[in-house]
KEKE-3310 file (N, C-alpha, C; in steps of 0.2 Angstrom, whole numbers, plus 5000, padded with zeros to 4 digits):
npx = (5021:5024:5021:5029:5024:5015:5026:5029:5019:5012:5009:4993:4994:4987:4990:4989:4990:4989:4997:5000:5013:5021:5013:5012:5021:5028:5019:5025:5037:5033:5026:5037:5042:5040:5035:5023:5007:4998:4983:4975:4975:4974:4971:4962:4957:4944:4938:4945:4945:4931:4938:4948:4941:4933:4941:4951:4964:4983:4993:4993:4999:5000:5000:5000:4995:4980:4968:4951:4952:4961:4976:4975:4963:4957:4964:4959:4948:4949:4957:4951:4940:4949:4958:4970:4977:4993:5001:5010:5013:5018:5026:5027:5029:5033:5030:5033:5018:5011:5017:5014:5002:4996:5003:4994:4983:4984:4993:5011:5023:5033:5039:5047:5047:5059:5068:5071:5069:5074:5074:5062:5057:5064:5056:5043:5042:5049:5035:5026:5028:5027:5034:5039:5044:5053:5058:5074:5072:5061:5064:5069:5063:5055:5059:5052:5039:5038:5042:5031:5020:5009:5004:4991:4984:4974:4966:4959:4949:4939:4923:4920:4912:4918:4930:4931:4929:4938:4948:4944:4944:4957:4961:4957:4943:4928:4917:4904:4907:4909:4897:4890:4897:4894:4880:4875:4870:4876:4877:4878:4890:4899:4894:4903:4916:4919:4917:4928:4940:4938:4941:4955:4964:4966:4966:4965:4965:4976:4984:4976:4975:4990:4991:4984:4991:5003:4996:4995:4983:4978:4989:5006:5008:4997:4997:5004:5010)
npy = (5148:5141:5148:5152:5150:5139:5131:5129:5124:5110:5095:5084:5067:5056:5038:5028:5010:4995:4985:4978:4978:4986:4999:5002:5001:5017:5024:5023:5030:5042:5047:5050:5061:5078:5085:5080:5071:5059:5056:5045:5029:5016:5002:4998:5002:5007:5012:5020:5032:5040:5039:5048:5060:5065:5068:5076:5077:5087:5079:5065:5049:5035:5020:5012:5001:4993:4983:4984:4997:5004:5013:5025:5024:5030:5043:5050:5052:5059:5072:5081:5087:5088:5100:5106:5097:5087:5074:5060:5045:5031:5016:5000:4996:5003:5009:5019:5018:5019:5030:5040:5041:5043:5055:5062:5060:5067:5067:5071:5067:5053:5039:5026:5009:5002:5012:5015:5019:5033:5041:5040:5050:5060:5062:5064:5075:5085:5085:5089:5101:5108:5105:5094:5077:5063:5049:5040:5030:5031:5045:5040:5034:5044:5050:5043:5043:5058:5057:5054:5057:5063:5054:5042:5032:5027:5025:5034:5032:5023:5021:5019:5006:4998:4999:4990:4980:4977:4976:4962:4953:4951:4947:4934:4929:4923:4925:4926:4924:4939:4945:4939:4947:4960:4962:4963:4957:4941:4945:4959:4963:4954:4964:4977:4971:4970:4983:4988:4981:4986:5001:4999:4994:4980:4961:4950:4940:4938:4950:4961:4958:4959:4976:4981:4976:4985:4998:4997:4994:4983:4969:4962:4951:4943:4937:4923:4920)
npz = (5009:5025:5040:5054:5066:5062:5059:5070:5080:5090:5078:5074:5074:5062:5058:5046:5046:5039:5046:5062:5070:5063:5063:5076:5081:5073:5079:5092:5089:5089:5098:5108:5103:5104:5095:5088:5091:5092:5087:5081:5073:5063:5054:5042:5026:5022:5033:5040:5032:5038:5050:5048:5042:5054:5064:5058:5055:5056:5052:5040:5041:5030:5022:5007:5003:5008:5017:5014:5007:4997:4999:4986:4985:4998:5000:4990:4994:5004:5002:4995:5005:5017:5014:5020:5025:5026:5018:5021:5012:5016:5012:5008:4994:4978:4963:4947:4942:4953:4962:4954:4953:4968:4970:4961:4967:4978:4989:4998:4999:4997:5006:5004:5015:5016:5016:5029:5046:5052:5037:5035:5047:5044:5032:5036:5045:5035:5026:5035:5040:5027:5018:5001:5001:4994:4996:4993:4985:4980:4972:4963:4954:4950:4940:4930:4931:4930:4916:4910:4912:4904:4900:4901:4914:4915:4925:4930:4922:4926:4933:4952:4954:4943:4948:4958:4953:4947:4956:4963:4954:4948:4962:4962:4961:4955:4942:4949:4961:4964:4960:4970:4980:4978:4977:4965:4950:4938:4925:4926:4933:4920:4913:4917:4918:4905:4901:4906:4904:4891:4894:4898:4889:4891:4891:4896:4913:4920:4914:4919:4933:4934:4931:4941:4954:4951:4951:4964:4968:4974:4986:4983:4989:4993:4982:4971:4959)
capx = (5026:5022:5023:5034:5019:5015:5030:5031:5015:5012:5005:4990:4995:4982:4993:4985:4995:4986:5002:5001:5016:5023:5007:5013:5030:5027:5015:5029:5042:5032:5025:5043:5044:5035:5032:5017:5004:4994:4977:4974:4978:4969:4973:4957:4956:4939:4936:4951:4942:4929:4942:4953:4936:4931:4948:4954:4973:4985:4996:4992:5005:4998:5000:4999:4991:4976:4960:4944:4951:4966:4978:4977:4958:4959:4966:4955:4942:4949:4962:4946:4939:4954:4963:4975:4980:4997:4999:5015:5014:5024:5023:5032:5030:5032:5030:5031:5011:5009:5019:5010:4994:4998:5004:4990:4979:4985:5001:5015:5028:5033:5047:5047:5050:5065:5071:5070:5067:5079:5072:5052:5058:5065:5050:5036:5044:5047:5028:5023:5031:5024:5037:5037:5048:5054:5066:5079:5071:5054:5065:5073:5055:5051:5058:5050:5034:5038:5042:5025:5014:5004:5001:4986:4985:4968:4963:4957:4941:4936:4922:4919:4911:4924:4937:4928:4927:4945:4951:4939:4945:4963:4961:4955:4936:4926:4910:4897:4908:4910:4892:4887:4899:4893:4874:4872:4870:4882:4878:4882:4898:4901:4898:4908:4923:4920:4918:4936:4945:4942:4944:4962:4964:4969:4961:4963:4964:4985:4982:4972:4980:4999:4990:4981:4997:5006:4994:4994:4976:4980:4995:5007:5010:4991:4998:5008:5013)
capy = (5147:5142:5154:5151:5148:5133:5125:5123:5118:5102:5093:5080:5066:5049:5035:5020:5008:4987:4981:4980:4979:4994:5003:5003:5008:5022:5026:5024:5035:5050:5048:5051:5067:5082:5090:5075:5071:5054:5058:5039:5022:5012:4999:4997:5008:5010:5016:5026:5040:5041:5043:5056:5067:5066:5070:5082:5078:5088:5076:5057:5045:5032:5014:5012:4995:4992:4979:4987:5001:5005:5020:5028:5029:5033:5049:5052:5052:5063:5075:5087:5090:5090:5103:5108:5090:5085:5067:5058:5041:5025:5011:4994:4994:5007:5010:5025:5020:5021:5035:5046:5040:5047:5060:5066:5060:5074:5065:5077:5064:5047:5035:5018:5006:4999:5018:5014:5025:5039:5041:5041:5054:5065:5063:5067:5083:5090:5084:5092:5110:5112:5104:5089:5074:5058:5044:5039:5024:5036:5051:5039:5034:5050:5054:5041:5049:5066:5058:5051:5063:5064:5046:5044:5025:5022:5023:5038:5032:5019:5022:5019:5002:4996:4999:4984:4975:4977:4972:4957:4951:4954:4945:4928:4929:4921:4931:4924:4926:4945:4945:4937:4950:4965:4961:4962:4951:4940:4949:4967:4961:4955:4972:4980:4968:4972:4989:4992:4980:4991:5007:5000:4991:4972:4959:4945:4941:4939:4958:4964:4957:4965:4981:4980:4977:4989:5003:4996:4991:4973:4967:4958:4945:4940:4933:4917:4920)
capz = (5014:5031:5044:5062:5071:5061:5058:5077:5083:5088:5074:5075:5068:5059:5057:5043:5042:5042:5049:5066:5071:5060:5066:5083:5078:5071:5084:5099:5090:5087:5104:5111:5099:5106:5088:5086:5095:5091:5088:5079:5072:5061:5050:5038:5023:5023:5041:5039:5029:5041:5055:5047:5041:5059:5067:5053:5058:5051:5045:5039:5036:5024:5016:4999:5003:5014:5015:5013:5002:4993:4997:4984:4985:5005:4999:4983:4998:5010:4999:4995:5011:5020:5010:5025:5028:5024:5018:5019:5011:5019:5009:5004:4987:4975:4957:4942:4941:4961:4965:4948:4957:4975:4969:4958:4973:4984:4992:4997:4999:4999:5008:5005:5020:5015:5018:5035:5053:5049:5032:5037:5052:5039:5029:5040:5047:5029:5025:5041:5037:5023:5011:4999:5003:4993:4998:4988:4978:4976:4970:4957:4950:4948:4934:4925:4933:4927:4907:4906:4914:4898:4898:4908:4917:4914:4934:4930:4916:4926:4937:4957:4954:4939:4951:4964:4949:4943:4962:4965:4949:4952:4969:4960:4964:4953:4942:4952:4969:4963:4961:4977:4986:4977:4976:4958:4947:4935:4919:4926:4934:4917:4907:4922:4918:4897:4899:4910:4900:4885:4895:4901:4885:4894:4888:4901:4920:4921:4914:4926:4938:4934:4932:4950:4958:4949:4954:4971:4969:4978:4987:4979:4995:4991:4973:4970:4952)
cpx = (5023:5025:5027:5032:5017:5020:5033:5026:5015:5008:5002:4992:4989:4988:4987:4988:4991:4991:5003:5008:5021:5020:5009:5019:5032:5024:5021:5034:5039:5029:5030:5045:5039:5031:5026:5012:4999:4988:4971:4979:4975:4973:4968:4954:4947:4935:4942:4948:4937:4932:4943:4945:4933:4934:4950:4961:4977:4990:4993:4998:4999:4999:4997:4992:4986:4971:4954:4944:4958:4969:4975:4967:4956:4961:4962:4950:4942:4953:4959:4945:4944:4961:4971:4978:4986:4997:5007:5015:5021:5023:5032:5034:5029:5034:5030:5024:5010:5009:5016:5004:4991:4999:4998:4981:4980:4989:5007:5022:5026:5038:5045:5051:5055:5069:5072:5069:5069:5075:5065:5053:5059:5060:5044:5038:5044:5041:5023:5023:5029:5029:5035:5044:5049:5060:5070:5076:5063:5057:5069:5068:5055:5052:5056:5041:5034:5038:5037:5019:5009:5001:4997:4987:4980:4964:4957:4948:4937:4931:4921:4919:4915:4930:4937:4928:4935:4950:4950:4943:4955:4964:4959:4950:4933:4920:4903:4900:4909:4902:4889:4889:4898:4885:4873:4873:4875:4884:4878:4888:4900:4901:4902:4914:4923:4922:4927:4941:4945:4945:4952:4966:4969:4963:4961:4965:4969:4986:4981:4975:4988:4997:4987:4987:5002:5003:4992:4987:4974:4989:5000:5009:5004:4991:5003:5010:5018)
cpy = (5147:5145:5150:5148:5142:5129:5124:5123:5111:5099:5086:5076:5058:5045:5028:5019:4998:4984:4982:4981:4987:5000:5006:5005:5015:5028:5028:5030:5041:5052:5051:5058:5074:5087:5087:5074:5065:5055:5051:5034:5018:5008:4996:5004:5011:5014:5021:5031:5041:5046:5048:5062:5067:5069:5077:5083:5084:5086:5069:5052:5038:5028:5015:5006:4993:4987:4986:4993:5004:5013:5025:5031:5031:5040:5053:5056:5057:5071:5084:5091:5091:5092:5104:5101:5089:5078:5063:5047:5036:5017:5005:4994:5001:5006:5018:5027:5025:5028:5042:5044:5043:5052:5064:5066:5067:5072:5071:5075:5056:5045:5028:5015:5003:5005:5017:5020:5032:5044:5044:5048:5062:5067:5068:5075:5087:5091:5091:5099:5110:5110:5098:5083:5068:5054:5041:5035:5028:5041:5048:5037:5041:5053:5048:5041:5055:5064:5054:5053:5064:5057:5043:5034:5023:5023:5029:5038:5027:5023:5017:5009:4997:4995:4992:4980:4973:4973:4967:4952:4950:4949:4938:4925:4927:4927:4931:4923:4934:4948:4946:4944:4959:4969:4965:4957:4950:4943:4958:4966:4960:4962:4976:4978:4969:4977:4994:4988:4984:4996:5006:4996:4982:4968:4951:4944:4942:4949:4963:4965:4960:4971:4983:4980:4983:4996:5003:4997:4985:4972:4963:4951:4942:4936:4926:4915:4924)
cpz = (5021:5037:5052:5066:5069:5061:5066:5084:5082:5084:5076:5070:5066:5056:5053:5040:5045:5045:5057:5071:5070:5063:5072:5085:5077:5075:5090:5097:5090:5095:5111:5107:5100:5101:5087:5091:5090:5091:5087:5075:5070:5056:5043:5032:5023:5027:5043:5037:5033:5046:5053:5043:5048:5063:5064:5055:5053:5046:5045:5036:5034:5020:5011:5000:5009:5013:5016:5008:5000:4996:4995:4984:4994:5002:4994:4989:5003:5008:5001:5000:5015:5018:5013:5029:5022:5024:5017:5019:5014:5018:5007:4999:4983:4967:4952:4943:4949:4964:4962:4953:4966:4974:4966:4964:4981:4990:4994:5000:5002:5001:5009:5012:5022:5018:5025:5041:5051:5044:5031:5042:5049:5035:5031:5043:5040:5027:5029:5040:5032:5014:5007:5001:4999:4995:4992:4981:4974:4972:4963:4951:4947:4941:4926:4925:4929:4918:4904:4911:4908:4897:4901:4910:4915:4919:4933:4925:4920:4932:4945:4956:4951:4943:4958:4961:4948:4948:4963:4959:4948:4958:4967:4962:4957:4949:4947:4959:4968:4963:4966:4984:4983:4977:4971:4956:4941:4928:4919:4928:4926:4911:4911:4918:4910:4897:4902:4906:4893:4888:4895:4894:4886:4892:4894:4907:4923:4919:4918:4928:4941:4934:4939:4954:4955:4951:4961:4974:4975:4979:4985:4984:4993:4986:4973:4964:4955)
residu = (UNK:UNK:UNK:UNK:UNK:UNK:UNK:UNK:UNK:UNK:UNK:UNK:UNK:UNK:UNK:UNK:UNK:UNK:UNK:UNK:UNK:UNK:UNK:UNK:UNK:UNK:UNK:UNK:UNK:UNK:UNK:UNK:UNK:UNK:UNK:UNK:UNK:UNK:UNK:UNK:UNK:UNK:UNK:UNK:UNK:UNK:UNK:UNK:UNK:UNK:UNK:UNK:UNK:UNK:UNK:UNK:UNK:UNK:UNK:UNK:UNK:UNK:UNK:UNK:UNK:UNK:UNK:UNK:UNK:UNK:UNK:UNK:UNK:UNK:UNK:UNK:UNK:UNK:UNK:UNK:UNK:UNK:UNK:UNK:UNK:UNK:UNK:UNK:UNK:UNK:UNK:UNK:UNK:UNK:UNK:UNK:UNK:UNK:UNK:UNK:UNK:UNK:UNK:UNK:UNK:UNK:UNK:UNK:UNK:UNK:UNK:UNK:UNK:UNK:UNK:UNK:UNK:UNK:UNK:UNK:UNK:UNK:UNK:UNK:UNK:UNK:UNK:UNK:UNK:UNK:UNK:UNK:UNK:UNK:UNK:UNK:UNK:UNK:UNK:UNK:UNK:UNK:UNK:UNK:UNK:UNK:UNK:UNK:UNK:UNK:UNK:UNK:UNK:UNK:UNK:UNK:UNK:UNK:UNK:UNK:UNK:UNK:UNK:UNK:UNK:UNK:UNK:UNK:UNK:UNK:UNK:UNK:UNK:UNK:UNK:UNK:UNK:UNK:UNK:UNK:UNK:UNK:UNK:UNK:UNK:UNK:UNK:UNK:UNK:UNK:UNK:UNK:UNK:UNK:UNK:UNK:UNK:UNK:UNK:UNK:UNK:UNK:UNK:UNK:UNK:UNK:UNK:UNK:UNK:UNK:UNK:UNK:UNK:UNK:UNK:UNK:UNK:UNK:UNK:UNK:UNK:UNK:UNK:UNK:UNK)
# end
């Protein structure tokens, strides 16, 4: 339970979000609300986990969907060491998989964007104090989160590299363009891509691909199926 003295200092807050416009949104209203204090703003997941271990904000709002690194491992990456960080996800897309994946990532509320101003405002304050917050279409997921908590996704066998491989892959890169951009070579790419399609048990690229998006591995604007 947090004590009086925290629930109303001002909170630093790390805003990553790749939309600039949304980014800058977010940024102006909490600017205008003197519980907040702006301490960052990035839009790239991967320079993102730098930032916020550098910072140590105490709260982070948080896209699902980034380039250079995914949500959900943005937070895998910073959850640990930034035990006292609250983390309130804001995302376009949501799913059963995503939101179990965020959640198990060390998330402590989501609000989909559709949810609108109000909605996020309401969030991040709960987050901020020390509660847990969902939005209405996240809280309606939930319960099909909570009736397959025992059913693991699979994200969790794959290793580090397998998960570059599953995106790359997923994204409609070729083996020998996954290669190029990974600097290995094309018959380790290929045991990467064998040994994660047993783990996850999919057996070709359309597979993948629905499961990638579904864990909010890759965005679905990127897809044209």
């Amino acid at each position: 339970m947090p004590s009086a003295e925290e629930t109303t200092a001002i909170k630093r807050v790390v805003i990553i979000e790749d939309q600039t416009a949304i980014r800058e949104m977010l940024a102006e209203i909490l600017r205008n609300d003197p519980s907040y204090k702006i301490v960052g703003e990035i839009g790239n997941g991967a320079e993102a986990v730098n930032l916020c271990l550098d910072l140590k904000p105490d709260v982070i709002v948080l896209d699902a969907r980034l380039p250079g690194m995914s949500g959900v491992d943005v937070l895998r990456r910073v959850s640990k060491p930034l035990k006292h960080t609250r983390v309130l996800i804001f995302s376009g897309y949501e799913s059963p998989a995503l939101v179990r994946e965020m959640l198990e990532a060390g998330a402590h509320g989501f609000v989909e964007k559709t949810a609108g101003l109000l909605e996020f405002k309401k969030g991040l304050e709960t987050v901020a104090n020390g509660g847990t917050y969902f939005g209405p279409t996240v809280a309606s997921l939930l319960r099909n989160v909570v009736a397959s908590t025992n059913a693991p996704t699979g994200v969790e066998l794959l290793t580090d590299r397998e998960r570059e491989i599953l995106k790359l892959v997923a994204e409609s890169h070729s083996t020998k363009e996954i290669a190029g951009k990974l600097g290995i070579s094309v018959k380790t790419v290929d045991n990467h891509r064998t040994n994660l399609m047993r783990k996850l048990n999919l057996h070709d690229v359309a597979s993948l691909t629905r499961y990638a998006l579904e864990i909010g591995l890759i965005d679905h604007r990127s897809q044209t199926w």
